[in-house]
N, C-alpha and C positions, 0 to 999 in steps of 0.2 A: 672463869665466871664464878661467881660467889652468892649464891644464892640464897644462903642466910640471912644476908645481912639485906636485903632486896627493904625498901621502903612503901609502905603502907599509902594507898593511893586518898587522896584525901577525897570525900562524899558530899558531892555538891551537888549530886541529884535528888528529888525529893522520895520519898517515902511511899510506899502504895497506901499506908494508912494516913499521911500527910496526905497525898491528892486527895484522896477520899473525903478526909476531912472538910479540905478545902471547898471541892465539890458538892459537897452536903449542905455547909456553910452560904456559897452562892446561890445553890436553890430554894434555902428556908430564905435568904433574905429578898430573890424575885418574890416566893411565892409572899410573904409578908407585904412587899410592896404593892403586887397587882391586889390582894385583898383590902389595903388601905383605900386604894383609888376606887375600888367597885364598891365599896360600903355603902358609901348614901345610896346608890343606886337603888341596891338592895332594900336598904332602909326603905326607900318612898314605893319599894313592891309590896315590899309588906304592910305597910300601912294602905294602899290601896285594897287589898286582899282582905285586911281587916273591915276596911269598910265595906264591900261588896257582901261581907258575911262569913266568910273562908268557907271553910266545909260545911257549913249547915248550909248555903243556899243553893244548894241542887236543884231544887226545882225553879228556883228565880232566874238563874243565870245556866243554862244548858253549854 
């Protein structure tokens, strides 16, 4: 047996800093996506809120 000359195994698995990446990647582009979808929502809260008075009407609105 010849152990020297032994051939170097070629790396076809990915990286812990590759996954990571990747993984980091698919969460900003959920989290970006669910934020696109809930905007207006958001939008016509606050626009309601602004009309009701926001923090100044505590005593209007209990």
């Amino acid at each position: 047996m010849n152990f020297g000359t032994r051939r170097k195994a070629a790396r076809t698995r990915m990286s812990g800093r590759q996954l990571l990446a990747a993984q980091a990647a698919l969460v900003g582009t959920l989290c970006a996506a669910l934020f696109v979808r809930e905007l207006p929502g958001v939008v016509r809260e606050l626009r309601i809120y602004r009309m009701t008075g926001g923090l100044r009407a505590k005593r209007r609105y209990p």
